[in-house]
BASEKOL-327000 format. One record per atom (N, C-alpha, C): residue in one letter; z, y negated, x. Coordinates in steps of 0.1 Angstrom, whole numbers, plus 2048, in hexadecimal, padded with zeros to 3 digits. Atoms other than C-alpha are relative to their C-alpha. Last residue first. Example, Ala and Ser with C-alpha at 12.3 -4.5 7.8 and 13.67 -1.06 7.14 Angstrom:
# residues 2
s80080B7F7;s84780B889;s8087F57F8;a80080C809;a84E82D87B;a8007F4809;
This chain:
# residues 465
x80C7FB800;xC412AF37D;x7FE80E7FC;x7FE7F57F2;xC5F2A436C;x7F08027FE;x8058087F5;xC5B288353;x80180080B;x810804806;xC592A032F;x7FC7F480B;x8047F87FA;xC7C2AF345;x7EB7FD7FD;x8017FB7ED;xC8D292346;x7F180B802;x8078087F6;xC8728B325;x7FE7FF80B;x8077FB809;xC932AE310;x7F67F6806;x8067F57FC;xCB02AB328;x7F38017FC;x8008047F3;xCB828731C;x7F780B805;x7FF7F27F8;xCB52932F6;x7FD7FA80D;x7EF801806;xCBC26F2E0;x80280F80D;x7FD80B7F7;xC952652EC;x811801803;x7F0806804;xC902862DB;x8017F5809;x7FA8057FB;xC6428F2EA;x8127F97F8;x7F67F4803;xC4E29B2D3;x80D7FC802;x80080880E;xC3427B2DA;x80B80A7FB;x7F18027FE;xC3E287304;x8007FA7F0;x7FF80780C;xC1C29830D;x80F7FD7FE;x7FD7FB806;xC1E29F334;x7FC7F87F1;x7F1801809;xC1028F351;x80180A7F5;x7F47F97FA;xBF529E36A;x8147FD7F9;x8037F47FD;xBD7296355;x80B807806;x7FE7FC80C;xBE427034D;x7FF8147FE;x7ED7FC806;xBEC26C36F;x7FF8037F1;x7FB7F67F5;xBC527537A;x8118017FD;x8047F7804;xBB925C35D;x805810808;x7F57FF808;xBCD24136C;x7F780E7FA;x7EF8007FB;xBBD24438D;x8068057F4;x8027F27F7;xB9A24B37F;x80E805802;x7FD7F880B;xBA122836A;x7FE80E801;x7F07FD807;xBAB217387;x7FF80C7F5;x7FA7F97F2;xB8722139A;x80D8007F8;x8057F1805;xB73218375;x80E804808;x7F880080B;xB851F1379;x7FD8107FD;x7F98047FB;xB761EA39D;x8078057F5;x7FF7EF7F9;xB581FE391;x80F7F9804;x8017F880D;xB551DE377;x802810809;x7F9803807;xB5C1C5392;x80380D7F7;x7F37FE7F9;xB431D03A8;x80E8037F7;x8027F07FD;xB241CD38D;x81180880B;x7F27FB803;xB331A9386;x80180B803;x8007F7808;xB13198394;x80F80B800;x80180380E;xB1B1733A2;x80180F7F8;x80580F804;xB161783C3;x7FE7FC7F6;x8097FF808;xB2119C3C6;x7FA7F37F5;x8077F57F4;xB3B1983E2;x7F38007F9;x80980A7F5;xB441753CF;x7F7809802;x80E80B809;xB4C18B3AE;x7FF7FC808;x80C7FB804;xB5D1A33C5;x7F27FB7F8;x8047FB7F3;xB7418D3D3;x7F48057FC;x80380A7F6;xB7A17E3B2;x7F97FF80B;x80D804807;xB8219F3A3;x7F67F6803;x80B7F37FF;xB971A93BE;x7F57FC7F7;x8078037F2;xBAB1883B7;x7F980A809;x807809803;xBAF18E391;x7FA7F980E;x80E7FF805;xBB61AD398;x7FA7F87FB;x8088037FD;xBD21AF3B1;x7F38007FB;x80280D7F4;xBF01A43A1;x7F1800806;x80080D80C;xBE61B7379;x8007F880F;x80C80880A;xBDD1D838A;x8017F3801;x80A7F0800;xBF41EB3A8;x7F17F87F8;x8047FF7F2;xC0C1CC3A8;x7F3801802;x80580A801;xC0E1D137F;x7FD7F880E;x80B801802;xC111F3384;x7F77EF7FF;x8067FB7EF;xC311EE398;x7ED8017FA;x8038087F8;xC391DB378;x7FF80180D;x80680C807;xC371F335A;x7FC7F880B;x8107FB7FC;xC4220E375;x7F87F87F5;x8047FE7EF;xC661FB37E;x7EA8077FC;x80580B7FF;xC671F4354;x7FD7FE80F;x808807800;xC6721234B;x7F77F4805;x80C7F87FF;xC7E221363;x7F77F97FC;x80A8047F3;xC96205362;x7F9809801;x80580A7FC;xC9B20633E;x7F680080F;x80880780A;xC9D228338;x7F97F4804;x8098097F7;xCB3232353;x7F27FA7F9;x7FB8057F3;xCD023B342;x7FA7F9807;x7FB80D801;xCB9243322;x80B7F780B;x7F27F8805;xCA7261332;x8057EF7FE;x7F58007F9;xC83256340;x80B7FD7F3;x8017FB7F4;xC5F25C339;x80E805806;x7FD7EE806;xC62256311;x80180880A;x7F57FD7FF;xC6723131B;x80480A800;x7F78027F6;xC4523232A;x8128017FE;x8087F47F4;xC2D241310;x8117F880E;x7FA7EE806;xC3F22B2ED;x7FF808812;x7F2800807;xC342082F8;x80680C7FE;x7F98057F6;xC1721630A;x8127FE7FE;x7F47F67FC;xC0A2212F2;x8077FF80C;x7F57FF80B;xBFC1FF2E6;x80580E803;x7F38047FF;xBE91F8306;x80A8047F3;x7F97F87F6;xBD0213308;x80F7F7800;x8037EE802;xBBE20F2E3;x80C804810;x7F67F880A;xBC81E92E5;x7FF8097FD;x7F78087FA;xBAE1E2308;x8158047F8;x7FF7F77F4;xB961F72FD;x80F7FD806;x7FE7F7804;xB921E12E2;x80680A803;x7F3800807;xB961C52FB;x8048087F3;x7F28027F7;xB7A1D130F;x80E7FB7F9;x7FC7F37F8;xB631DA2F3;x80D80380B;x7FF7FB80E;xB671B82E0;x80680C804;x7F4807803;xB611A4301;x8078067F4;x7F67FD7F9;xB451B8306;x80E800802;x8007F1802;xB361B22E6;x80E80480A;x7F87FF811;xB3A18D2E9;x8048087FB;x7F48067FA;xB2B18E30D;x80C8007F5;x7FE7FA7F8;xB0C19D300;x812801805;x7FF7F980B;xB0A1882E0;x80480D80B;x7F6805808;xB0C1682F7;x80680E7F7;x7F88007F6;xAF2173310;x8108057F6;x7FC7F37FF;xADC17A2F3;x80B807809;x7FB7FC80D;xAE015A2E2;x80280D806;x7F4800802;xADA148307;x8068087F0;x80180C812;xAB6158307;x815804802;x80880B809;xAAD16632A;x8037F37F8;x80C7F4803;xACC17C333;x7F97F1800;x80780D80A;xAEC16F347;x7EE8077FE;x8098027F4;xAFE195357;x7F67F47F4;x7FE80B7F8;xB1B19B342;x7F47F980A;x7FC80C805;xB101B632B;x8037EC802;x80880480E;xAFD1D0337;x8097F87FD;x80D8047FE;xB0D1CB35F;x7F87F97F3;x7F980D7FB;xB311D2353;x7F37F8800;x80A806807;xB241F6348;x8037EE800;x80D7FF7FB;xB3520A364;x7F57F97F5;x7FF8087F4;xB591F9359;x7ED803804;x802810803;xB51207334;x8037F880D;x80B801801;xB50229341;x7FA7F57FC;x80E7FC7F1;xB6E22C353;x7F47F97FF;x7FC80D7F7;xB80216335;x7FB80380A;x80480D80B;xB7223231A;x7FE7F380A;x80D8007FC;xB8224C332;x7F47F97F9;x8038047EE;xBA223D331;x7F0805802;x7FF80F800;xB9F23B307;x7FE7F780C;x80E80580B;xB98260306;x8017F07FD;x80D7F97F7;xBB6269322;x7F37F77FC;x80380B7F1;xBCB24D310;x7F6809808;x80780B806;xBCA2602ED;x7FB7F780C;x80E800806;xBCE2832FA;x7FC7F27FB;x80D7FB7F4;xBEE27930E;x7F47FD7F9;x7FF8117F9;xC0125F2F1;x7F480680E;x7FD8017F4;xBFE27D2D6;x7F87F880A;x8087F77F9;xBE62872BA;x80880280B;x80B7F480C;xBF827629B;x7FD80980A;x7F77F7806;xC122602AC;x7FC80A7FE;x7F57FF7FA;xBF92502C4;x80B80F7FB;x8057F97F8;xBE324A2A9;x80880A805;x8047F4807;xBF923A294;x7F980D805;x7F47F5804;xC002252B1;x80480A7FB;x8027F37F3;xBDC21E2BD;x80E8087FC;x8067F17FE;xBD221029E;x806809809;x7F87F9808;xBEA1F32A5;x7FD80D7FD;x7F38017FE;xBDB1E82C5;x8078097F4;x8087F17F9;xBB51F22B9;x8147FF807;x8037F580A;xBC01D329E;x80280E809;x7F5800809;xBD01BB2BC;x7FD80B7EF;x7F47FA7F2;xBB81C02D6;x80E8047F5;x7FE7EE7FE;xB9E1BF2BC;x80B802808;x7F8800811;xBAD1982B2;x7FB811800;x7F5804802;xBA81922D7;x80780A7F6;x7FA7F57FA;xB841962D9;x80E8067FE;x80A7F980C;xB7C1782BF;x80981280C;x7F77FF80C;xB981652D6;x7F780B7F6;x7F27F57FB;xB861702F5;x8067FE7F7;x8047F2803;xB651602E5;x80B809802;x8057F980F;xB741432D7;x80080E800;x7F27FE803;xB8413F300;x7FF8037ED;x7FE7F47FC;xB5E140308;x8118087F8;x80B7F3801;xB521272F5;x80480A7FF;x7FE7FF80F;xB6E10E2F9;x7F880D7FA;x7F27F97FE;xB6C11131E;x8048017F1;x7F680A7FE;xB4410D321;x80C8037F8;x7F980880E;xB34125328;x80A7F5803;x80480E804;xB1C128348;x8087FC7F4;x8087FA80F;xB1B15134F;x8007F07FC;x7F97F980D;xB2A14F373;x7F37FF7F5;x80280380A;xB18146396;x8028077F2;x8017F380B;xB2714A3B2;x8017FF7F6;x8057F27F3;xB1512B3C7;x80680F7FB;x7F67FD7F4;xB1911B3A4;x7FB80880C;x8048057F1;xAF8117393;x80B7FE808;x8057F47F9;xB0712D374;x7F67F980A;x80E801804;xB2311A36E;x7F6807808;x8068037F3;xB4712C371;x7ED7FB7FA;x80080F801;xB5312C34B;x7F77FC80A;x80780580D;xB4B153344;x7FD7F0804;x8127FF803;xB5315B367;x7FC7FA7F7;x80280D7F0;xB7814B368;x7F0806803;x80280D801;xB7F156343;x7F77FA80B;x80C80180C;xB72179348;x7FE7F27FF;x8117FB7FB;xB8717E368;x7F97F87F5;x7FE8067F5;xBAB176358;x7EF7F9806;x7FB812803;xBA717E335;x7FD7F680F;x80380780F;xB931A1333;x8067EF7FF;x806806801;xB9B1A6359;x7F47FC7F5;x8048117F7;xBBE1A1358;x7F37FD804;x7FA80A802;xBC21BE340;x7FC7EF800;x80A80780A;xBA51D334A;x8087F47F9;x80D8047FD;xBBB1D736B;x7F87FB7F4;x7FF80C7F5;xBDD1DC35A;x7F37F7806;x7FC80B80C;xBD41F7340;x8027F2806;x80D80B802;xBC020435D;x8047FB7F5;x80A8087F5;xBE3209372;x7F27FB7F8;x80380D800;xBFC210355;x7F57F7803;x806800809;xBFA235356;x7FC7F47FD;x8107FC800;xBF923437D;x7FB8007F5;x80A80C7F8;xC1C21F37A;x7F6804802;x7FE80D809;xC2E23635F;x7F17F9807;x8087FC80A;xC22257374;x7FE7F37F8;x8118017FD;xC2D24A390;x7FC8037F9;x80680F7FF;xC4F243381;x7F57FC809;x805808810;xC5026436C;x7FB7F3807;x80E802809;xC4D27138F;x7FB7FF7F7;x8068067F3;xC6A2613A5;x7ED8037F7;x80980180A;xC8426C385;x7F27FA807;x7FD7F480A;xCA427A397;x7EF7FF7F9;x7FC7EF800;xCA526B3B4;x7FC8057FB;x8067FA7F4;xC922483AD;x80380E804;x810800803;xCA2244390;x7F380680A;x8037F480C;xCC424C394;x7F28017FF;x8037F87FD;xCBF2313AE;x80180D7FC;x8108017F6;xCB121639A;x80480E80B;x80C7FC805;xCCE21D380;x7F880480B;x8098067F8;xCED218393;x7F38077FE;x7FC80F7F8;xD0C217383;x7F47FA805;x7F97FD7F4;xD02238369;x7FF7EE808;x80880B7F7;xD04235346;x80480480C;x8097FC7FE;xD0C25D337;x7FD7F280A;x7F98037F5;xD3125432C;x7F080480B;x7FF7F37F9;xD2A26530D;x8037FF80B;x7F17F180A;xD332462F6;x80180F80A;x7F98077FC;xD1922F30A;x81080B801;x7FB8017F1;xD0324730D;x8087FA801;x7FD7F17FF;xD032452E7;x80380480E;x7F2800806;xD032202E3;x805811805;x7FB8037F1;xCE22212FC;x8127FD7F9;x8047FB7EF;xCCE2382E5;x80C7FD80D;x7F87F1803;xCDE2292BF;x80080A810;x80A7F8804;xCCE2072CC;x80B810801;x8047F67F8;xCE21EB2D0;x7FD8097FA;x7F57F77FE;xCE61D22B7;x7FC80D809;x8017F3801;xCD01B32B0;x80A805807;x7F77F880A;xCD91932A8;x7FE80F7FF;x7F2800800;xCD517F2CA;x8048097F2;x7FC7F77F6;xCB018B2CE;x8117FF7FA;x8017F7804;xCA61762AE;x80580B807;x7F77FD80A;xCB61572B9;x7FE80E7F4;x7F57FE800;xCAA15A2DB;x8098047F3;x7FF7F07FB;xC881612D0;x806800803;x8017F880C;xC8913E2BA;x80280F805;x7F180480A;xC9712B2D8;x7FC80A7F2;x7F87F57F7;xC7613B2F1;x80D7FF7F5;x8027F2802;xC591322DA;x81480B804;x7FF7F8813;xC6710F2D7;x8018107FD;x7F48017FC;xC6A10B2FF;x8028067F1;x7FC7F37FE;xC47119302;x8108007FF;x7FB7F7812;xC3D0FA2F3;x80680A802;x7F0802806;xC440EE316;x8038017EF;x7EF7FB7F7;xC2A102327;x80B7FC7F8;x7FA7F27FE;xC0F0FA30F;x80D808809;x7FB7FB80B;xC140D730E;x7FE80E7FE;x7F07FF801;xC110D4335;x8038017F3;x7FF7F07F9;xBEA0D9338;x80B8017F6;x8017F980B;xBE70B431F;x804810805;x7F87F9808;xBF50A433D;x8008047F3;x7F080C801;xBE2094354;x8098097FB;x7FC7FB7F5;xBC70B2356;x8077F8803;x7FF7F17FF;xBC00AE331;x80A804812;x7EC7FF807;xBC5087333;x804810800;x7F18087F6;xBAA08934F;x8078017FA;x8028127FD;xB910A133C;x80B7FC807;x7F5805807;xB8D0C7340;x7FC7F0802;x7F88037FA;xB660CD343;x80D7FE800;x7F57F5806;xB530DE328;x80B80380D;x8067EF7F4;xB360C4334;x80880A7FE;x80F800804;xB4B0A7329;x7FA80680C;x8058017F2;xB720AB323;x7F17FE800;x8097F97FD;xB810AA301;x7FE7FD80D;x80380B7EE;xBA709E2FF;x7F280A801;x7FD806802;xBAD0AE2D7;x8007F280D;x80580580A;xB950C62D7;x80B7EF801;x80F8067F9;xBA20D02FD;x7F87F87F4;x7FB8077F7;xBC80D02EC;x7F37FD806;x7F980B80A;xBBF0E22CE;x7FB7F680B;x80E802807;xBA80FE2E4;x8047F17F8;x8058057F6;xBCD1002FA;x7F07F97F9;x7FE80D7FE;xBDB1082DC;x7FC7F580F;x80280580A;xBC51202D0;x8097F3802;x806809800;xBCB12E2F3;x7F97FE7F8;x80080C7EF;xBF11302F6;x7EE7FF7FB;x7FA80E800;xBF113F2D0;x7FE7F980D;x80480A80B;xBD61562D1;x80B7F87FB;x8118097FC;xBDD1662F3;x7FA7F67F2;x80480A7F5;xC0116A2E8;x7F47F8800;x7F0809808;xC0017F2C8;x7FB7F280C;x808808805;xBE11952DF;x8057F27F4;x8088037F8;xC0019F2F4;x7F37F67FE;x80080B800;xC1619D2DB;x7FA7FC80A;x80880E807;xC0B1B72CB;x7FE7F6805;x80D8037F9;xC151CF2E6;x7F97F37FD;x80180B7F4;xC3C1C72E0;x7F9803802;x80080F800;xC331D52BB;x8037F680C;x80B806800;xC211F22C9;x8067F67FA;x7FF8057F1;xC3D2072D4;x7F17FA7FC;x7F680B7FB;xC4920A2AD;x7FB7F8809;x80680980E;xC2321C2A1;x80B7F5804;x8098057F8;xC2F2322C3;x7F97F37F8;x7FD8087F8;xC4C2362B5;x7F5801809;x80A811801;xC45240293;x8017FB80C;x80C8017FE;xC4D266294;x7F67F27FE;x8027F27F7;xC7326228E;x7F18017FA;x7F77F3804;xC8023F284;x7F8808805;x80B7FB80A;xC7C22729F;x8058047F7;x7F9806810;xC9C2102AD;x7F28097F7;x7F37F9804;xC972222D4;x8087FC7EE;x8037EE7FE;xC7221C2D1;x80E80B7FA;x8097FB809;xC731F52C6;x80180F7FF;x7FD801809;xC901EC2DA;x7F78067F3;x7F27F6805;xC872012F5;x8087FB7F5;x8057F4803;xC621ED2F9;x80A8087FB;x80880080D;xC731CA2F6;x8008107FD;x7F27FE80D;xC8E1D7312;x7F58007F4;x7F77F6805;xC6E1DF326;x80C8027F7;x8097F6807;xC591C5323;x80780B7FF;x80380980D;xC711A732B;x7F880D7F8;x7F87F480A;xC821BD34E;x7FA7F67F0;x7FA7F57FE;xC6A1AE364;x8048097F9;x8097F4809;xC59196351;x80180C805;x7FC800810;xC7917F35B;x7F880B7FC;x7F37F8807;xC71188380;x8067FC7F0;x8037F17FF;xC4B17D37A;x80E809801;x8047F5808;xC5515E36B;x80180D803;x7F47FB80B;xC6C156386;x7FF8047F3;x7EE7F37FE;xC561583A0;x8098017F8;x80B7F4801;xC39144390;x80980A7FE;x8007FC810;xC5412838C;x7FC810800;x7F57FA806;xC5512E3B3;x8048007EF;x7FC7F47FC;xC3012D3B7;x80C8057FC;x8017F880C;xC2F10C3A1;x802811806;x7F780580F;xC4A0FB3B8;x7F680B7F8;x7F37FA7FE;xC371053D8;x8068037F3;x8007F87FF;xC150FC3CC;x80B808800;x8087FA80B;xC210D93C5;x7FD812801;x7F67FC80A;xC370D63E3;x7FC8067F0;x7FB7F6805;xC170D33F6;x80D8097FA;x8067F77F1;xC110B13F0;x8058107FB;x7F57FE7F5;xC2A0A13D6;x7FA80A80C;x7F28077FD;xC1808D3BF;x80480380B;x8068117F8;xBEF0933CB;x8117F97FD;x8037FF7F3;xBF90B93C8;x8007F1804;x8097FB7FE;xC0B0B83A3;x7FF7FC80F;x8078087F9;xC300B1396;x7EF806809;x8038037F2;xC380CE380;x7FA7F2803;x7F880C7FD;xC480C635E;x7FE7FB810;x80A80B803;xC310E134F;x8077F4806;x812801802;xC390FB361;x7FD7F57FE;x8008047F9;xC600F435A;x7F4803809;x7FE80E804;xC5D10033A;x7FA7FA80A;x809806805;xC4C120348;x8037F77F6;x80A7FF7F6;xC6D12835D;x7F27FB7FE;x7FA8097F6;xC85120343;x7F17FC80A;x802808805;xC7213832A;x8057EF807;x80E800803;xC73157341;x7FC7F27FD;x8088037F3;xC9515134C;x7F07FB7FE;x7F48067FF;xCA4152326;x7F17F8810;x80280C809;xC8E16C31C;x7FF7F4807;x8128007FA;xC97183339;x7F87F27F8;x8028057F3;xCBB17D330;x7F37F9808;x7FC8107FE;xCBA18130E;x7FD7F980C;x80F806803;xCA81A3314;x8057F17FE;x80A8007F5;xCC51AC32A;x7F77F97FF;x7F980E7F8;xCE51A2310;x7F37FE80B;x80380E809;xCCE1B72F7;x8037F7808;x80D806800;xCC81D830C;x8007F07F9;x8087FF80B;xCE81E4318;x7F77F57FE;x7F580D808;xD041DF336;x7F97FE7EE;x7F38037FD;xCF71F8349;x80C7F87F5;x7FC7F2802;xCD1204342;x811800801;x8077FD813;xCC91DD335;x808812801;x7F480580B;xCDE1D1356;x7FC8057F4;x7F38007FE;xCCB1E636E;x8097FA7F6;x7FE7F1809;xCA91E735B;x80F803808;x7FB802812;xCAF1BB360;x8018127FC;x7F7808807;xCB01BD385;x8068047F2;x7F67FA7FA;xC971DA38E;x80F7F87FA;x7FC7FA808;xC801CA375;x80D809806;x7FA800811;xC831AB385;x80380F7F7;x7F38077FC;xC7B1B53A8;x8097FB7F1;x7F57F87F8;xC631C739D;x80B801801;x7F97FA808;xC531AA38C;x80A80C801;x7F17FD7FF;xC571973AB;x8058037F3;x7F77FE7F7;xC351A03B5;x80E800800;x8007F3801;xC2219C396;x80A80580A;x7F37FD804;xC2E17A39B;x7FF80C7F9;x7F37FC7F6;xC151753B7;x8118047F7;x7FF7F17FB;xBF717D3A3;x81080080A;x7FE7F7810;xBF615B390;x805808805;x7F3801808;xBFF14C3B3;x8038097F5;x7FA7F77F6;xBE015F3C3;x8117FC7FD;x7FD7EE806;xBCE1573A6;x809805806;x7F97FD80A;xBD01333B1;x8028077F7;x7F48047FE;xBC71353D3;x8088037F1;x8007F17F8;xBA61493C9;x8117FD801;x7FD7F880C;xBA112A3AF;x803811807;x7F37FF80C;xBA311A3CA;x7FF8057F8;x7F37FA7FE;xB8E12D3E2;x80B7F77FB;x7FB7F37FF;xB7412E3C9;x80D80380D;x7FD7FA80E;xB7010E3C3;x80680E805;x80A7F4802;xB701003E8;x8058087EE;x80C8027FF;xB7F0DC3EB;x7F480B7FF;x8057F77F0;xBA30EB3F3;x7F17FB803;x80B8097FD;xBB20D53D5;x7FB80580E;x8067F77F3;xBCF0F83CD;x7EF7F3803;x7F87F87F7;xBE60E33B3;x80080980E;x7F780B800;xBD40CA3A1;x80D807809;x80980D802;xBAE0DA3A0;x8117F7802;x8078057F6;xBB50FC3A3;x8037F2809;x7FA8017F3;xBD50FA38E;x7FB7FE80C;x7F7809803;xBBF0EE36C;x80E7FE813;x805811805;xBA50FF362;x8097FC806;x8128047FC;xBA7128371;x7FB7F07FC;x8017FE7F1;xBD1128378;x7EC7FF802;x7FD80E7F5;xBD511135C;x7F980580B;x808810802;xBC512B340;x8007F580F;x80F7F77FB;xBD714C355;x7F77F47F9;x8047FF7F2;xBF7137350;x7F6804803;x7FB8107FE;xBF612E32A;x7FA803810;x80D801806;xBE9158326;x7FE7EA808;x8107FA7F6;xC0416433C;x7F67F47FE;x7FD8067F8;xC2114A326;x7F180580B;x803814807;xC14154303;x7FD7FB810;x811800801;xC1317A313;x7F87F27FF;x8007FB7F0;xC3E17731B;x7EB7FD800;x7FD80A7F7;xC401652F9;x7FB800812;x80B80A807;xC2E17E2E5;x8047F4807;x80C8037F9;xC441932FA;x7F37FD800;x8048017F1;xC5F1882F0;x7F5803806;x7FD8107FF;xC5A1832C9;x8027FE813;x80B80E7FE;xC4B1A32C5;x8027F4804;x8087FB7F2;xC6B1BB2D0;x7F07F7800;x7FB8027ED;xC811A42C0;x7F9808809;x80180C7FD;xC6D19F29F;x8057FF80D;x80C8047F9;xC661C629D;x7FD7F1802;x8047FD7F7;xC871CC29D;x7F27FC803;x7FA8067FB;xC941B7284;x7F980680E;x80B80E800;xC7B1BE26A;x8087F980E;x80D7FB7FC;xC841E5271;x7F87F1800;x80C7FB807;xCAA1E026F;x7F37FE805;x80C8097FD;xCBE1E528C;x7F57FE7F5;x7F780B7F9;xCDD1F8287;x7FA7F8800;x8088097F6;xCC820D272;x80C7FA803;x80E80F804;xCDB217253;x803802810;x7FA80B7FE;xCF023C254;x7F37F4804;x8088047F0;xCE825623F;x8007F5807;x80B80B804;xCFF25C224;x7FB7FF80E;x7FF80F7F7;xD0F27C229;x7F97F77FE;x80C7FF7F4;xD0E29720B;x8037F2805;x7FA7FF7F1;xD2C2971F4;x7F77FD80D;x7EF80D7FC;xD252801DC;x803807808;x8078107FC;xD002951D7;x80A7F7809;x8018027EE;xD132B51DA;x7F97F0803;x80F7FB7FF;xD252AD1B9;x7FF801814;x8098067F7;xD4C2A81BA;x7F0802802;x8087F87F6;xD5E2B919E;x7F77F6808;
């Protein structure tokens, strides 16, 4: 006689196990943030000064944001690319791809010839690297994110779509802990870079990045497509041409994607971006910053950091528990209200200890803030759009937002820190105004933590207006 036990179905394993997935959705874009963090260092020490020599501080280092910010521009253009082949051809051969480019492109960073070698070729050359980062980080965040989401088990997937957040604060504390090596190891005097530094100590962060990238290849290459895009596969559901399915059919999940994004974007770039290039600026400059010196400060953003990366994981469980709306409303209005307090913190006090304890705080709050809105993210966007167009959905309003925020906010910030000769007060309404925006799509979107990733209809309709 057969018991029911021996008869009952065995449940079937993971395609993907759980240590596997969350090394290939962290390992890229722990790489992708390694690579930001590296460039957003150079572009305030280091490209001014060997790449944009204009003789005015501030409009080099204006020039040289305007590169950082220019491969926000052909993220688009990337994600359109890569969510084509990821929603067509499937997600592993794509995220290799993106990798692949990504890691090429910030090799070959560091191998650049500089302004006094080859005149303005210099600029040129690192602009077009720039450009090929930013199409790599096109489609790089979104496959991660759909490996994570679409490999969950059932009510963990927003706890999943926080391992490709990690790697955001993952990054920042490898690129600049090794940048901290590299200034300890070539000091400068005055918390100046030194000559061998700006010879060629910059360029070892770029081309470590070649290590980062061979070990994320060889973890990407063993994974197995995701039960999601095998299933469409079998039903005959892929369609030829994502980007315009998308647009037709799905026009207001992907404003919704890219307004929820927007002040996750903005406090982004100006917790690392901004902060550094004030913090260090001296404070008898004609726009005069807060006076640290670059060790100092980059301590402090690492001390910050390590909330970015706790309030990051918290946020998943969260997430799961109450739902991905109600948690970002009360997290977006948090980031309102913390833009109109910019002034108590940042503004140089009396007694350098209290400056320091101010600034230390803030840096704490803002990147707190920072992992409470970013880590649903991972989960909140793929759950907008039907696995056909999955990829390129996500990842079109991940990086239209990053236009919208992350290109122009470190040169808005800038502007505005001149406009207000040093005081940040601008800046900090400059970061409230996004977080209004995104707070206004959060109110008109839907809850989607319920949500079948496996139910198309069930998703379409949770990214209908």
């Amino acid at each position: 006689m057969t018991s029911t036990a021996a008869s009952a179905p065995t449940p079937s394993k993971p395609a993907n196990s759980r240590g596997r997935v969350i090394t290939a959705s962290l390992v890229g874009t722990t790489i992708e943030f390694y690579d930001f963090y590296v460039y957003a260092t150079a572009a305030v020490l280091v490209f001014p000064v060997l790449f944009f020599p204009t003789g005015n501080d501030t409009t080099a280092l204006l020039a040289s944001f305007a590169t950082f910010g220019a491969a926000m521009l052909a993220r688009p253009v990337g994600a359109i690319v890569f969510g084509h082949f990821g929603d067509t051809f499937g997600r592993k051969a794509t995220l290799v791809a993106s990798l692949l480019t990504m890691g090429v492109a910030t090799f070959l960073i560091g191998l650049l010839p500089t302004f006094d070698n080859i005149g303005l070729w210099a600029p040129f050359l690192l602009l077009l690297m720039r450009l090929a980062q930013g199409f790599a980080l096109g489609g790089e965040w979104s496959g991660a994110a759909l490996v994570a989401t679409e490999n969950a088990p059932q009510g963990k997937r927003a706890l999943y779509g926080t391992f490709p957040q990690l790697g955001a604060p993952i990054g920042f504390i490898i690129a600049n802990s090794l940048f901290l090596v590299i200034n300890f190891v070539l000091p400068g005097e005055n918390g100046a870079p030194s000559e061998a530094f700006l010879t060629w100590g910059w360029r070892i962060p770029f081309l470590f990045s070649a290590v980062m990238v061979i070990i994320g290849l060889w973890v990407r290459l063993k994974l197995v497509e995701s039960k999601s895009f095998t299933k469409a596969e079998k039903t005959g559901t892929i369609t030829k041409f994502p980007l315009g399915q998308t647009v037709k059919r799905h026009w207001w999940a992907l404003i919704l994607g890219t307004f929820y994004m927007l002040a996750t974007y903005v406090l982004f770039y100006l917790m690392t971006s901004f902060t550094l290039s004030y913090g260090t600026r001296p404070a008898d400059a004609d726009v005069p910053g807060l006076g640290f010196t670059y060790v100092d400060f980059v301590l402090m953003q690492i001390i910050g950091v390590v909330f970015f990366g706790i309030f990051t994981l918290v946020s998943g469980p969260l997430a799961d528990a109450i739902g991905r709306r109600k948690l970002l409303i009360g997290v977006t209005a948090a980031i309102i209200a913390f833009g109109f307090v910019f002034v108590v913190f940042l503004l140089p006090q009396g007694d350098e200890a209290v400056t320091r304890t101010l600034v230390q705080t803030f840096l704490i709050l803002g990147f707190l803030l920072m992992g409470m809105t970013f880590g649903p993210m991972g989960a909140l966007l793929p759950e907008l759009f039907p696995t056909n167009v999955r990829y390129t959905g996500s990842a079109i309003s991940y990086n239209v937002a990053s236009i919208l925020g992350a290109a122009l906010a470190p040169i808005v910030a800038v502007w505005l820190w001149d406009i207000g000769q040093g005081n940040p007060w601008l800046v900090g309404v400059y970061l409230s105004f996004a977080g209004v925006l995104t707070l206004i799509a959060l109110l008109l979107g839907k809850e989607t933590k319920d949500v079948d990733l496996d139910d198309d209809a069930a998703v379409e309709a949770a990214g209908r207006r």
